[in-house]
C-alpha positions as CSV (number, residue, x, y, z in Angstrom):
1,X,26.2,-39.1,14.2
2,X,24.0,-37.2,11.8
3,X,20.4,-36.6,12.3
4,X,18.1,-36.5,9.1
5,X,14.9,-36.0,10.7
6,X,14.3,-34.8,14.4
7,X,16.8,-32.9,16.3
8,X,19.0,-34.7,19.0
9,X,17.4,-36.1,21.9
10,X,19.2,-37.8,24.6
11,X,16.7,-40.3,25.9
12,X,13.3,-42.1,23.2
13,X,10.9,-44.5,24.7
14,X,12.0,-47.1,21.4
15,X,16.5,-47.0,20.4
16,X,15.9,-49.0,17.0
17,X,19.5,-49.8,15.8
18,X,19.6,-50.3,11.9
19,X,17.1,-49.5,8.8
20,X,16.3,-52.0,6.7
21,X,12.5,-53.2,6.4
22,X,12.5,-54.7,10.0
23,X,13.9,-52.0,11.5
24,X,11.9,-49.7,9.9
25,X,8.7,-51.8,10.6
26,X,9.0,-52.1,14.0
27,X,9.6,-48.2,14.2
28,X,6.7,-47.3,12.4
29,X,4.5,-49.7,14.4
30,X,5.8,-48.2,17.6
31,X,5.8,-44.9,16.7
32,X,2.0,-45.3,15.5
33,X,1.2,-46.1,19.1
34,X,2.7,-43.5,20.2
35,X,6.2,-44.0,21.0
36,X,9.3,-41.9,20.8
37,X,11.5,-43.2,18.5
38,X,14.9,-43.1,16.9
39,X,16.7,-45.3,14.0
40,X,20.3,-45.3,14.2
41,X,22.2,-46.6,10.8
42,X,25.5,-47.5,11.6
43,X,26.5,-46.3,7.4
44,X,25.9,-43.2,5.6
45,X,22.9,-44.4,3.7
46,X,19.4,-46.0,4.7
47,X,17.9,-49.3,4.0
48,X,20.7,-52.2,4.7
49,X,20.4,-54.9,3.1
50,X,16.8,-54.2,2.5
51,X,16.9,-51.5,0.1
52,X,19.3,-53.9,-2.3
53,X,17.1,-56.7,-2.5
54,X,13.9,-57.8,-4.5
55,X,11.9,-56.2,-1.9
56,X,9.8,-59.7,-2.3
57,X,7.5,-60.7,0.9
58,X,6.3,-64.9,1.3
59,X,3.2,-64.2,3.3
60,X,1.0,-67.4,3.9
61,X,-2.9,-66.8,3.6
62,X,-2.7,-63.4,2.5
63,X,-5.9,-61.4,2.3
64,X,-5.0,-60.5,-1.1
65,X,-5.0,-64.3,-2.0
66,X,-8.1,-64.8,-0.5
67,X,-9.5,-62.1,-2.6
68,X,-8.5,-63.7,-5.5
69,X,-10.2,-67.0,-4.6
70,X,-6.9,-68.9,-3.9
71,X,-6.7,-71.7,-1.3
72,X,-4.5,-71.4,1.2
73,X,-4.6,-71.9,5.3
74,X,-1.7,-71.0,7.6
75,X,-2.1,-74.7,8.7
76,X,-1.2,-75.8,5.3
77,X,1.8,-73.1,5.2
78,X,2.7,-74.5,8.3
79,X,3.2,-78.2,7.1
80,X,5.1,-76.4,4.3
81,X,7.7,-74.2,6.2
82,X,8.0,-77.6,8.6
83,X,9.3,-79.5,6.1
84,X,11.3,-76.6,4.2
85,X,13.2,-75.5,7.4
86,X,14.3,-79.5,7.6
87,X,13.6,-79.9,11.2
88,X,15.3,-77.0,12.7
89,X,13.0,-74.5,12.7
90,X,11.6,-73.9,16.4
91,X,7.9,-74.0,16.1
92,X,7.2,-70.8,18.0
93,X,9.3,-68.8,15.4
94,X,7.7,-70.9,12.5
95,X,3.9,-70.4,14.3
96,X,4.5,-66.7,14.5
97,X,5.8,-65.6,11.0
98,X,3.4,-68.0,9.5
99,X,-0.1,-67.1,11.4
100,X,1.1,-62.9,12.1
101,X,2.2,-62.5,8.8
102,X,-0.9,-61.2,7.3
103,X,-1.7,-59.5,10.4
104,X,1.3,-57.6,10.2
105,X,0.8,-57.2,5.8
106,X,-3.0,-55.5,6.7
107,X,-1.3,-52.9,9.2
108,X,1.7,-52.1,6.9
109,X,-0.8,-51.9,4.0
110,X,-3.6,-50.2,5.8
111,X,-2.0,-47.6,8.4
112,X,1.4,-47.4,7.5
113,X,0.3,-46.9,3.7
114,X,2.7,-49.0,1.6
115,X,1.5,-51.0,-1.4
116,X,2.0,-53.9,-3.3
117,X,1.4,-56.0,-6.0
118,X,0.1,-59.6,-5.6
119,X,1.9,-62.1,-7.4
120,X,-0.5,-65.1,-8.3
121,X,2.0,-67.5,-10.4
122,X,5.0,-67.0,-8.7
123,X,5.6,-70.5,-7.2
124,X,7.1,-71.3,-3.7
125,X,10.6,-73.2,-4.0
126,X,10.0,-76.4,-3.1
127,X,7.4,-78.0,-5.0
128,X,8.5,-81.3,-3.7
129,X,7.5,-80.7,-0.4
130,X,4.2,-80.8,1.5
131,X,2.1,-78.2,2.0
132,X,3.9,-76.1,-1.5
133,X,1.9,-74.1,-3.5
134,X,2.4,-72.8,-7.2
135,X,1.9,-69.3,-6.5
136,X,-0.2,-66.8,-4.2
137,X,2.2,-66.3,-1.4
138,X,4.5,-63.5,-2.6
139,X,4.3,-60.1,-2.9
140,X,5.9,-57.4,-3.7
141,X,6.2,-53.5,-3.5
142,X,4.4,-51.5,-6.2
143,X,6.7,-48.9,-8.2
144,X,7.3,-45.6,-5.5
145,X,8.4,-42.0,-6.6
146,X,10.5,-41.8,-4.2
147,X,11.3,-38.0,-4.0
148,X,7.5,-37.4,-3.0
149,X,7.9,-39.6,-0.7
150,X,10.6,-38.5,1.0
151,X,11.8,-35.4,-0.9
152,X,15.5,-34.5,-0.2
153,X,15.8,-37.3,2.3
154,X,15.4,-39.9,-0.6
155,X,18.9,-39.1,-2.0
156,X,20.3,-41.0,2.0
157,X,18.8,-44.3,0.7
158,X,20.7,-47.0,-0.6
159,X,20.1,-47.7,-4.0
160,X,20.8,-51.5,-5.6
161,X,22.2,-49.4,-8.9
162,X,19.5,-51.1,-11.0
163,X,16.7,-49.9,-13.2
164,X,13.6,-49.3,-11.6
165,X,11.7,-52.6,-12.5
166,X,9.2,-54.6,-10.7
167,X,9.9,-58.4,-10.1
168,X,7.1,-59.6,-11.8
169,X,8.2,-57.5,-14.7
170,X,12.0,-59.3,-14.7
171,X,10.1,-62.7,-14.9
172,X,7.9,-61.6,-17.3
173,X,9.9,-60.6,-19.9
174,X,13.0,-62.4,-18.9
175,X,16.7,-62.2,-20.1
176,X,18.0,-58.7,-20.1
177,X,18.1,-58.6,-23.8
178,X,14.2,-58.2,-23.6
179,X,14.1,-55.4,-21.2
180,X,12.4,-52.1,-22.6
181,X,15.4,-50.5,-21.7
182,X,14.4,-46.8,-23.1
183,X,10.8,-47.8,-20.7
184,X,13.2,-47.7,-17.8
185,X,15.7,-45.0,-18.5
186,X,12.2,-42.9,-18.6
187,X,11.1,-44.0,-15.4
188,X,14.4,-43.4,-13.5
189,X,14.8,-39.9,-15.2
190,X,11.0,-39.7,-13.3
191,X,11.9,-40.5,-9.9
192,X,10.1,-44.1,-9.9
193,X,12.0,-46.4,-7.8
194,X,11.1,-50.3,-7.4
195,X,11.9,-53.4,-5.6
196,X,14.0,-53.2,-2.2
197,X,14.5,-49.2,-2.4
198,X,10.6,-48.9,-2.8
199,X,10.0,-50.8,-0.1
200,X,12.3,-48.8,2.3
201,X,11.6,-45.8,1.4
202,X,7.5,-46.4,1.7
203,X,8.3,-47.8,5.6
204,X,10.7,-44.7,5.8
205,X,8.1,-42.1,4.6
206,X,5.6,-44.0,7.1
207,X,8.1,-43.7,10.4
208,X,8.8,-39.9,9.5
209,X,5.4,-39.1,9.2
210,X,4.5,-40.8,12.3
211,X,6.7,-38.6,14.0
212,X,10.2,-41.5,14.3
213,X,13.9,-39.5,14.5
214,X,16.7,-41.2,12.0
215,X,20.1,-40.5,12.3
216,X,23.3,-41.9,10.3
217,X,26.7,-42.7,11.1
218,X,25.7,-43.7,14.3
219,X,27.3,-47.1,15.0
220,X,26.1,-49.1,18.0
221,X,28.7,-50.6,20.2
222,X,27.6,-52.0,23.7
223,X,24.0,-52.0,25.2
224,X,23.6,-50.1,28.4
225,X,21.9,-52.9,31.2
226,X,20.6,-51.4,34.2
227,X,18.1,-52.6,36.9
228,X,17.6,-56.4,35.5
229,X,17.1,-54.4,31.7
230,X,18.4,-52.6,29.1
231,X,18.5,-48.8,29.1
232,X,19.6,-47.6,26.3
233,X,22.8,-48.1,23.9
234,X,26.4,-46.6,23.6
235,X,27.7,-45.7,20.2
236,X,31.0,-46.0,19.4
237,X,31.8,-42.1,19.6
238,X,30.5,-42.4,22.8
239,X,27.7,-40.8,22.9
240,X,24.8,-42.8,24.8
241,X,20.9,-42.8,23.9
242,X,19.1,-43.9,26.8
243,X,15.5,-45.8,26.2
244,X,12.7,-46.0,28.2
245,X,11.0,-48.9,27.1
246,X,13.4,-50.9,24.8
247,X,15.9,-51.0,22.5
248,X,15.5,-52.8,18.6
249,X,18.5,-54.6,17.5
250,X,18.4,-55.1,13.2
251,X,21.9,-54.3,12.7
252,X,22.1,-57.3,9.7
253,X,24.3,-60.0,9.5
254,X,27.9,-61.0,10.0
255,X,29.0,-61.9,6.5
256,X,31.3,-58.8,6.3
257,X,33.1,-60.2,9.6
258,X,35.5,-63.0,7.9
259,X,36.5,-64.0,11.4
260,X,33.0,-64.6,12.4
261,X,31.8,-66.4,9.2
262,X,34.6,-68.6,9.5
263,X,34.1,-69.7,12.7
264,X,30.6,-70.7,12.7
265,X,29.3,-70.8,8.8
266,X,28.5,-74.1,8.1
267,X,30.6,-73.8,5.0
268,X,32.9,-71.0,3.4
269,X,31.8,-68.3,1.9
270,X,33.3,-66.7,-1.0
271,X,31.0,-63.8,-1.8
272,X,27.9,-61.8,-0.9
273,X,26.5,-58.8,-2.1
274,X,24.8,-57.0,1.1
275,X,26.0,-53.7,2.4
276,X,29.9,-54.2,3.7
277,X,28.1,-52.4,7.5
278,X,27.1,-56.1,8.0
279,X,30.0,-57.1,10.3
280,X,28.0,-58.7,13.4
281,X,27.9,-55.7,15.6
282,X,24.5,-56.9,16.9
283,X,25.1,-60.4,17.6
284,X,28.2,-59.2,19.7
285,X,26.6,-56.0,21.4
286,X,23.3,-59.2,22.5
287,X,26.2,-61.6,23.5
288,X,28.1,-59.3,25.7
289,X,25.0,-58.9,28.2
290,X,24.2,-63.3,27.9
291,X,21.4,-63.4,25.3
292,X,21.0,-66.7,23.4
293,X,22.2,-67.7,20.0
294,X,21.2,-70.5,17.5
295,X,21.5,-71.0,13.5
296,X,24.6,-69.8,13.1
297,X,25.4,-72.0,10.8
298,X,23.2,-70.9,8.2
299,X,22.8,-67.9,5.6
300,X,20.7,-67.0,3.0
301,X,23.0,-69.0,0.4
302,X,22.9,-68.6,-3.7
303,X,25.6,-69.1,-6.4
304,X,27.4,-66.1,-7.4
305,X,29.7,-65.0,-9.7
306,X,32.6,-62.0,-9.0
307,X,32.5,-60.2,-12.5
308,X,34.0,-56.8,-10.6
309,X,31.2,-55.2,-8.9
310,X,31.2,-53.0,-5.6
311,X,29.6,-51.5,-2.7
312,X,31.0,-48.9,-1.2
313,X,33.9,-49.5,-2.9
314,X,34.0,-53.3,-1.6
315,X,34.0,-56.3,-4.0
316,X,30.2,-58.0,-3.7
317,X,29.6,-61.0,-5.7
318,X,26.9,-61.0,-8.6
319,X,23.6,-63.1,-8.5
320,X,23.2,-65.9,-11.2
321,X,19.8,-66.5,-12.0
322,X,18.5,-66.9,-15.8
323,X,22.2,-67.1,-16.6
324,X,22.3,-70.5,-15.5
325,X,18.1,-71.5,-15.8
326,X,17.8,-70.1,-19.0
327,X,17.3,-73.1,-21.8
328,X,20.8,-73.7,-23.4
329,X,22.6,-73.2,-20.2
330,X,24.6,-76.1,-17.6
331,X,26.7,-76.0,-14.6
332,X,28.8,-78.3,-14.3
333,X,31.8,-78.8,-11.6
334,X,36.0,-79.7,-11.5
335,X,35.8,-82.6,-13.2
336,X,33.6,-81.6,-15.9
337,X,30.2,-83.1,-15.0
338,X,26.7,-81.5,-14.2
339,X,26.1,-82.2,-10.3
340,X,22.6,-80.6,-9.9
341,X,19.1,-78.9,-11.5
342,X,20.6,-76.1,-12.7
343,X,17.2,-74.2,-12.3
344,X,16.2,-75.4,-8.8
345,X,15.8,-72.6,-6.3
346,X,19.1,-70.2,-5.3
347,X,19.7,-71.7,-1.6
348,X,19.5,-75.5,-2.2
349,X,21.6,-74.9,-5.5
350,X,24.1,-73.3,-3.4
351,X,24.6,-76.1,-0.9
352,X,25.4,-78.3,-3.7
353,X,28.9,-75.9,-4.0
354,X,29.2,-75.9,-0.3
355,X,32.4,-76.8,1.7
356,X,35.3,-76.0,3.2
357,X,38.5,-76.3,1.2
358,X,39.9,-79.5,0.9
359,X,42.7,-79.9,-1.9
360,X,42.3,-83.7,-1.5
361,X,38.9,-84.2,-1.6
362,X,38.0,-84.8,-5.2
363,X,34.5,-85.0,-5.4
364,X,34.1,-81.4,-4.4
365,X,32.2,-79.9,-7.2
366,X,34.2,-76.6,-6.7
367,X,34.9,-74.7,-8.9
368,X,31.8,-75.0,-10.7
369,X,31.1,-72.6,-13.9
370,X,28.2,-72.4,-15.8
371,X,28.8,-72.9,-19.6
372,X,26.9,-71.2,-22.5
373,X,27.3,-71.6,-26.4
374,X,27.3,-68.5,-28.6
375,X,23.5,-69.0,-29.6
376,X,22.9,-68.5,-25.9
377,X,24.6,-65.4,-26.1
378,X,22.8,-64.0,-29.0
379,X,19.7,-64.4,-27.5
380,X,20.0,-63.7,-23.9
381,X,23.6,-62.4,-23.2
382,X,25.5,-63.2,-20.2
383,X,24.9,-60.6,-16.8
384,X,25.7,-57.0,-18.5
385,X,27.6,-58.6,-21.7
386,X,26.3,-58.6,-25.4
387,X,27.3,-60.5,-28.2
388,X,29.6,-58.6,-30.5
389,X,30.9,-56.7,-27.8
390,X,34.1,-58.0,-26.3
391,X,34.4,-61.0,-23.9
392,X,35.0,-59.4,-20.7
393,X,37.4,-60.9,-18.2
394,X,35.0,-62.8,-16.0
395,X,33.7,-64.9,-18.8
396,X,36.2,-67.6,-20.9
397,X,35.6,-68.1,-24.1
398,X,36.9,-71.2,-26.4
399,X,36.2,-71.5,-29.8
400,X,35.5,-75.3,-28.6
401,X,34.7,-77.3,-26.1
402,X,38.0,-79.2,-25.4
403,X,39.5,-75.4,-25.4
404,X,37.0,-73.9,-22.7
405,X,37.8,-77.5,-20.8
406,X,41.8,-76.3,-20.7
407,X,41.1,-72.9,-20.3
408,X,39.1,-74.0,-16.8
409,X,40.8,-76.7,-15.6
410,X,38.2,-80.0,-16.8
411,X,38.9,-83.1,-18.3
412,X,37.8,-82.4,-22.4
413,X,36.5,-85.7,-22.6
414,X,33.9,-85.4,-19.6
415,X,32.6,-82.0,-21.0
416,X,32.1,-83.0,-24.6
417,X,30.2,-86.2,-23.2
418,X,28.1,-84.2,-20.7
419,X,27.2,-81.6,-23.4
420,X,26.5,-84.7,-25.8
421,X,24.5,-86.3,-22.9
422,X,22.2,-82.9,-22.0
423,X,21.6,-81.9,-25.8
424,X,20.4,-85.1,-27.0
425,X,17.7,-84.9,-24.3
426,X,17.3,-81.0,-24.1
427,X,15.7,-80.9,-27.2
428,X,13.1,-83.7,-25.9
429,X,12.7,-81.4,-23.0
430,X,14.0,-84.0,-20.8
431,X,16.4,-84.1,-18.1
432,X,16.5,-88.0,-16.7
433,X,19.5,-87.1,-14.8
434,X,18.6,-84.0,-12.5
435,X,14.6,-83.4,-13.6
436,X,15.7,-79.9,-14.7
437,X,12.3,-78.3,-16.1
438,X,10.2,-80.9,-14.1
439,X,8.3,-78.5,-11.8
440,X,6.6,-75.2,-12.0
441,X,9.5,-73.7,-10.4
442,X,12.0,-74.5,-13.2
443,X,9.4,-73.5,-15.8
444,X,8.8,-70.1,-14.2
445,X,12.1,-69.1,-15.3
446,X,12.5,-70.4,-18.5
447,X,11.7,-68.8,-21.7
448,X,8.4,-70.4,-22.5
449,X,9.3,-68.9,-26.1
450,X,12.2,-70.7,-27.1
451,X,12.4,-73.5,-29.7
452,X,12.1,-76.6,-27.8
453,X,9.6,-77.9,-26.3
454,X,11.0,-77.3,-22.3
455,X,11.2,-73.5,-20.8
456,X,13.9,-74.7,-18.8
457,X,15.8,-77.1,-21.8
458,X,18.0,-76.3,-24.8
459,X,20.8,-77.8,-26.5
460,X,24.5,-76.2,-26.6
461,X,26.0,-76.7,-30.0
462,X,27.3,-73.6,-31.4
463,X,30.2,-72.4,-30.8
464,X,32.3,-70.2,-29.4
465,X,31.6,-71.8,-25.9
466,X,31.5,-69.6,-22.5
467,X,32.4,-70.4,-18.7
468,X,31.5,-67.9,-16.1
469,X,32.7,-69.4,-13.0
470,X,30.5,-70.0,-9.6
471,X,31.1,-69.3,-6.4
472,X,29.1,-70.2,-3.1
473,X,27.9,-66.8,-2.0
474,X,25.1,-65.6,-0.1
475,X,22.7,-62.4,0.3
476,X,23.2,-62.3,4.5
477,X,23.5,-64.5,7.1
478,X,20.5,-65.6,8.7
479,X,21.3,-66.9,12.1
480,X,22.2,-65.4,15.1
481,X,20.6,-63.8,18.3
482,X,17.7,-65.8,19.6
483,X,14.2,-64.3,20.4
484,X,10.9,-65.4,21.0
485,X,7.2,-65.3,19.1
486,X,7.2,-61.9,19.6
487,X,10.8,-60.8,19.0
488,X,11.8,-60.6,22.7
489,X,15.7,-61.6,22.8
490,X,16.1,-64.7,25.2
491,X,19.1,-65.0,27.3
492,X,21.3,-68.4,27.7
493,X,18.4,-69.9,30.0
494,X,15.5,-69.1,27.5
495,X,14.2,-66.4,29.4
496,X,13.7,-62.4,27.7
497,X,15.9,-60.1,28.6
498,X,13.9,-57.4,29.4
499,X,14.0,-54.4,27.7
500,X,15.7,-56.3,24.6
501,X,14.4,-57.0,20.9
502,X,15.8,-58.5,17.8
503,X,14.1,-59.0,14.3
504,X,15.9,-59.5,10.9
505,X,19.6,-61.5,9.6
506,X,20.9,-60.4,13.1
507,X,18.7,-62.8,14.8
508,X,18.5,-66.5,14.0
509,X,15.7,-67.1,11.3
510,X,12.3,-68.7,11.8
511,X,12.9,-71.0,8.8
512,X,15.8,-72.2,10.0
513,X,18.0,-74.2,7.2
514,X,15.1,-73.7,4.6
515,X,14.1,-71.2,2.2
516,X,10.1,-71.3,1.7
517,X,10.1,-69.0,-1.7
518,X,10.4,-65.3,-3.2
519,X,10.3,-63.4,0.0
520,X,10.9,-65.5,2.8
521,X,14.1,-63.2,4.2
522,X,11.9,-60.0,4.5
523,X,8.3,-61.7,5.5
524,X,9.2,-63.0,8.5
525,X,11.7,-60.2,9.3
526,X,8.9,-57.5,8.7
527,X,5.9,-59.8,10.6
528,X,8.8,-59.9,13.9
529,X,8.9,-56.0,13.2
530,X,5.7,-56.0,13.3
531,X,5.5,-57.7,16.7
532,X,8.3,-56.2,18.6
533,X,6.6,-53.0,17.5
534,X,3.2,-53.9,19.0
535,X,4.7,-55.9,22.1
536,X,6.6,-52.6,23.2
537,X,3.7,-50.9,22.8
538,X,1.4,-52.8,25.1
539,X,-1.1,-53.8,22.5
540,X,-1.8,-57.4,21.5
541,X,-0.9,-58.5,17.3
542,X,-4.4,-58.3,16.3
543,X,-5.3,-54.5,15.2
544,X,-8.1,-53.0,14.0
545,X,-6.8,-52.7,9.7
546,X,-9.7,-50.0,8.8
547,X,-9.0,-47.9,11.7
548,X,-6.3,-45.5,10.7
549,X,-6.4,-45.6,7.1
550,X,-6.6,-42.1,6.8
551,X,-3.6,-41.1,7.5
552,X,-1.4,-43.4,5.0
553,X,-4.0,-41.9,2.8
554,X,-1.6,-39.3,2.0
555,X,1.2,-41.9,1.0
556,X,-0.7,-43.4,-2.1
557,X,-0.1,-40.8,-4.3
558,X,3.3,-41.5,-4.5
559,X,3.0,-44.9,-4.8
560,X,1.9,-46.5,-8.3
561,X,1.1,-50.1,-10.0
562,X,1.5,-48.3,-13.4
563,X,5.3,-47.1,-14.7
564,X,4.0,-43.3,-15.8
565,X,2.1,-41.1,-14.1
């Protein structure tokens, strides 16, 4: 174990175990009421799975949508996440992250000093559902220099590898090929960080200041239970950190744990792309002493692609996003056909690749690629690939489309009549088969400046043709230890252990099987922060916003909306 702030202390009123956003959140709020603190990050860097991520929050009724005279209620948000989590989302969870999560957005923004920019179009997934909105619930964090901030301390936070862009600025302007790439470089060379890592380090700088110890390489293996609670925790050098009040479990998922993804995922999975720490230690250290667990089955699902990326020198799979909702793209599966809205939201696209392997089963539509003609190339490119450079190995080329059908294993005949079928109505901007381009969703990211009359819609007719192959892969798993509205973990009988809290993937989400839009894996996880932070502390999840904003004060300088200074 290696301390990065603090000096080693045997016993803290608050053990947090992990960093991301929820850990950090529920440190900073405890620490702001005075607590003792410590985070313990099992890896060498800061941030899990948090500090790689879009750093997006779904926050129902936001004050920030309020000032910008948008109509929202947490009763309508309510209805929403009902129907999104498909009936298995326990109300209490689905109460709290819903009606506490602007609570807990005020307190971050006001005494914990991070920022972030309100997001008025960006349109919750579901549009078909009740209670969906086209945009006003997501945020996300404003651009950070993260050395002022944190000075040497920022170099121990996990970086995604990307340029520093916001979100809003990806959707803006689109495909990679229309990135302001020199913009960027600039920013980087400046110190501006974005997205996940801005996020982090903002709730890092905000736990340091108010006085939290963090410490790496200090992996978590059993919880110390003593006197009808737990104590404290033992790491797995054994060295034990005894806590007076409670201990914080937001160790992540289990997707790095094959043997426990197999045995409980709902389906396999082939790929994910969070930190390779997230091997269930958590779930197991809760289990051992009889807490609960539910939603298992579930992760935070999306179709990926393995073009040869790492993490700590691990193989993590590769989001596809405009690569396969950009107009002139389809996905279509083993026998050749499309088998879904290419540009409907990450999650529910994924379950449509979904199942355990089953050589006999022929419907299966794995493996699925996506497939892109050369004019596609020239005008968006494909991930990191350009045209004129050469086809790298994770992309199949054919200079027609009865050659990319050998080269991936479809019937010619059933690709040549799906592209046939798609382009003669792409370039009415219709889709009667899947309603690809239908809702505000798919249009969002399209390229409202291409040539036909749908953002989502384009014909593929010039070839070479591409096939970049799809995979069911997923950012975390979301299911796991079981808590109540306020975080506490509840044992096999329902009742809190006592001492005992969980927030983030480690704990079994409040949306359940659903994915409510842009944000809704590090909402909830920060609101449940939010709340085991204030339930340790004694005080109820109402707070008085204006009170301490003095202090985070200090914060704001090194946070910006603008890219220079």
């Amino acid at each position: 174990m290696k301390y990065l702030t603090g000096s080693p202390r045997g016993t803290y009123d608050v053990v947090v175990l992990g960093s991301g956003a929820g850990a950090l959140t529920a440190a900073a709020t405890a620490a702001r009421a005075g607590k003792s603190v410590v985070v313990l990050e099992k890896a060498s860097l800061l941030g899990g799975t948090s500090a790689i991520s879009g750093g997006m929050l779904w926050i129902a009724a936001n004050h920030h949508a309020r000032e910008a005279g948008f109509e929202d209620s947490p009763a309508t948000a309510l209805d929403y996440v009902r129907a999104v989590s498909r009936g298995r989302g326990r109300e209490e969870l689905l109460a709290a992250a819903v009606t506490h999560g602007d609570t807990m957005l005020s307190f971050v923004e006001r005494e914990l000093g991070v920022r972030f920019l309100y997001l008025d179009n960006f349109p919750d997934y579901r549009q078909d559902l009740p209670g969906s909105v086209d945009g006003g619930r997501t945020l996300e964090p404003q651009l950070a220099y993260i050395t002022d901030l944190l000075g040497d301390l920022a170099a121990h936070v996990r970086s995604d590898g990307r340029a520093p862009f916001t979100m809003q600025e990806y959707e803006d302007w689109g495909a990679f090929t229309r990135f302001p790439w020199d913009e960027l470089d600039a920013r980087a060379e400046a110190g501006l960080v974005a997205k996940g890592r801005a996020l982090v380090s903002m709730l890092l700088a905000a736990s340091i200041r108010e006085g939290a110890h963090v410490a790496v390489k200090a992996r978590g293996e059993r919880l110390i239970y003593s006197g009808g609670r737990v104590t404290g925790v033992q790491l797995d050098s054994g060295e034990q950190i005894d806590a007076n009040e409670a201990v914080v479990i937001a160790t992540g998922g289990f997707e790095w744990n094959r043997a426990l993804a197999d045995s409980m995922l709902a389906s396999r999975l082939y790929t994910m792309c969070s930190p390779p720490t997230n091997e269930g230690d958590g779930l197991r250290m809760a289990q051992r002493i009889g807490a609960q667990t539910r939603g298992t089955r579930e992760a935070w699902w999306a179709p990926m692609s393995i073009t040869g990326d790492t993490r700590d020198g691990k193989p993590i799979g590769t989001l596809l996003r405009f690569e396969r909702q950009g107009p002139g793209s389809i996905m279509v599966n083993r026998h050749g056909k499309r088998f879904a809205n290419e540009s409907q939201n990450y999650n529910d696209l994924a379950r449509c690749l979904q199942s355990w392997d089953s050589p006999n089963n022929t419907t299966l539509n794995t493996p699925a690629h996506v497939i892109v003609d050369q004019s596609y190339l020239e005008r968006y490119g494909i991930l990191a690939h350009r045209a004129g450079e050469p086809t790298p190995d994770y992309l199949i080329e054919g200079a027609t489309l009865e050659e990319l059908a050998a080269k991936i294993g479809v019937p010619a005949e059933n690709l040549v009549a799906t592209v046939e079928r798609f382009n003669a109505y792409a370039v009415k901007g219709e889709d009667p088969d899947f309603h690809r381009g239908e809702t505000a969703y798919d249009k969002y990211w399209g390229d409202g400046g291409n040539a036909w009359p749908n953002p989502s819609l384009g014909p593929l007719e010039l070839g070479p043709f591409y096939a970049l192959e799809v995979v069911n892969g997923a950012f975390g798993t979301n299911g796991g230890i079981a808590t109540d509205g306020r975080a506490q973990v509840l044992d096999v009988d329902g009742v809190p252990i006592r001492g005992l809290f969980a927030v983030g993937n480690v704990t079994e989400s409040a949306y359940a099987a659903g994915y409510p839009g842009a944000g809704a894996t590090l909402g909830p996880l920060m609101t449940m922060g939010y709340l085991a932070g204030r339930t340790i502390a004694g005080e109820p999840a109402a707070h008085d916003a204006g009170a301490a904003a003095g202090p985070a004060d200090g914060l704001a300088d090194a946070v910006l909306e603008g890219a220079t200074r």
